[in-house]
C-alpha positions as CSV (number, residue, x, y, z in Angstrom):
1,X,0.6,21.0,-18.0
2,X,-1.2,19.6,-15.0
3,X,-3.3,17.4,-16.7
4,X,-0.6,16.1,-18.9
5,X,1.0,15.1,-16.0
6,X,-1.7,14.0,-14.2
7,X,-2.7,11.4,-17.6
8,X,1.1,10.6,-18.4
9,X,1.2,6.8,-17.8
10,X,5.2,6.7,-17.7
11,X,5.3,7.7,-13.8
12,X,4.5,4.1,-12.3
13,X,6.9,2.5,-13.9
14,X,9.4,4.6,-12.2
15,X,7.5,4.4,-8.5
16,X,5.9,7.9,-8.9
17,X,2.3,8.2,-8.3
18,X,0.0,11.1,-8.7
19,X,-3.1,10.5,-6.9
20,X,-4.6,13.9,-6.9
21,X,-5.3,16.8,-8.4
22,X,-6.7,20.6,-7.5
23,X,-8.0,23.4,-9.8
24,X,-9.4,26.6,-8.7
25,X,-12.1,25.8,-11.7
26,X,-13.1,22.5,-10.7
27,X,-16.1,22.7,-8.8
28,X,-17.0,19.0,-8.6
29,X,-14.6,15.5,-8.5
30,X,-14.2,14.5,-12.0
31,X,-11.4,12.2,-13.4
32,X,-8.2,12.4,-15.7
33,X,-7.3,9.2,-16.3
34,X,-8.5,7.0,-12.8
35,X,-6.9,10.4,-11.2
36,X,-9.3,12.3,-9.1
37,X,-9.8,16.0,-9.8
38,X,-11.0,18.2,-6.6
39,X,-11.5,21.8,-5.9
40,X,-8.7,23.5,-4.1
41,X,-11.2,24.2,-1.5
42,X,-10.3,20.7,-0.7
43,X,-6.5,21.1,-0.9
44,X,-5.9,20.9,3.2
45,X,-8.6,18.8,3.8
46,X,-6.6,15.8,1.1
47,X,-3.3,16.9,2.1
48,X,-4.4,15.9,6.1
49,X,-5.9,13.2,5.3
50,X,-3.8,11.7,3.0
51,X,-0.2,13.0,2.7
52,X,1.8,13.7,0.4
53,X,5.8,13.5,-0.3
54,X,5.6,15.9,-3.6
55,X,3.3,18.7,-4.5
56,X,3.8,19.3,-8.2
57,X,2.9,23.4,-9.2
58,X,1.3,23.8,-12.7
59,X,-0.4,27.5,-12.1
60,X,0.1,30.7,-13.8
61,X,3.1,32.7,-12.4
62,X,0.7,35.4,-10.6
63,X,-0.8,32.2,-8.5
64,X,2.3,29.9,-8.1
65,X,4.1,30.9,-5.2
66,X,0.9,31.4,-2.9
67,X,-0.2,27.8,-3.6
68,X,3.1,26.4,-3.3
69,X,3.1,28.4,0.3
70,X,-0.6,27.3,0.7
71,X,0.5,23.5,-0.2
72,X,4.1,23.9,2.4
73,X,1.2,25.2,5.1
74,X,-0.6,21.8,4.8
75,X,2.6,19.8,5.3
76,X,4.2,19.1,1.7
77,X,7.8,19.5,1.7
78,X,9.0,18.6,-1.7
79,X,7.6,20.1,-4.9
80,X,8.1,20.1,-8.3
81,X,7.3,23.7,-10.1
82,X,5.9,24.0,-13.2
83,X,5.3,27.6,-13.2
84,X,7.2,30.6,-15.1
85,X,8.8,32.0,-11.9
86,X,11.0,30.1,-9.3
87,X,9.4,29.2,-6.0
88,X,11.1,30.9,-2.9
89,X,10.1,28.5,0.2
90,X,11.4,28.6,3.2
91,X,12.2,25.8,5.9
92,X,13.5,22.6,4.6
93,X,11.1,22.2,2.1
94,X,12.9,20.9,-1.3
95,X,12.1,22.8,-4.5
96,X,12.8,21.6,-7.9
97,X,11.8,24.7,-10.4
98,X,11.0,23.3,-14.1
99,X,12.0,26.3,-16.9
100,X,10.2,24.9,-20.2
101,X,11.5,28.2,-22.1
102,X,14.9,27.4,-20.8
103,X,14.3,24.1,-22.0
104,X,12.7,24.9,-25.3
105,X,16.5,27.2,-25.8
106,X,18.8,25.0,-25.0
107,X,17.0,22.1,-27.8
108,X,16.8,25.6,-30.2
109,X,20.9,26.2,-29.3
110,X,21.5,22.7,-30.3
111,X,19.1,22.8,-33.9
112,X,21.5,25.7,-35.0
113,X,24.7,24.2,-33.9
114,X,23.7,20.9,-35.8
């Protein structure tokens, strides 16, 4: 999912941005799509230098909520969760948690009521 998002050209045109990207496998910067790739070794070193007004969370469930707490640490308030749990954060960091299988039921309720 975080590499969809990260190549999904749509966000521009509605003023959104992503202009990085961690992975715990990425050992070296690569790109996806002019988007720059880094280990999360980096992850505080970015976030200091360069800010950041949403984190976006597109781990596994058993790694979601300590990154999101590891991304609040760094100083990113606002984050949009892509993982299979909801993110508990504390503070008055904003959390918008993103159910795909809640999703993918509500367009399955709506093919058999058609």
């Amino acid at each position: 999912i975080g590499r969809a998002l990260a190549s999904y050209q749509g966000f521009p045109n509605e003023g959104f941005y992503i202009r990085a990207a961690f992975d715990i496998e990425t050992r070296d910067t690569t790109l996806i799509n002019d988007v720059p790739l880094y280990s999360m070794d980096k992850l505080e070193e970015y976030i200091q230098a360069n800010g950041a007004d949403i984190a976006i969370i597109a781990t596994q469930k058993d790694s979601a909520q300590a990154v999101a707490e590891r991304v609040a640490k760094a100083g990113v308030k606002n984050f949009w969760n892509f993982a299979p749990m909801e993110l508990k954060l504390d503070g008055d960091n904003i959390v918008e948690n993103v159910s795909l299988s809640e999703s993918l039921n509500v367009l399955s309720y709506r093919i058999n009521n058609k």
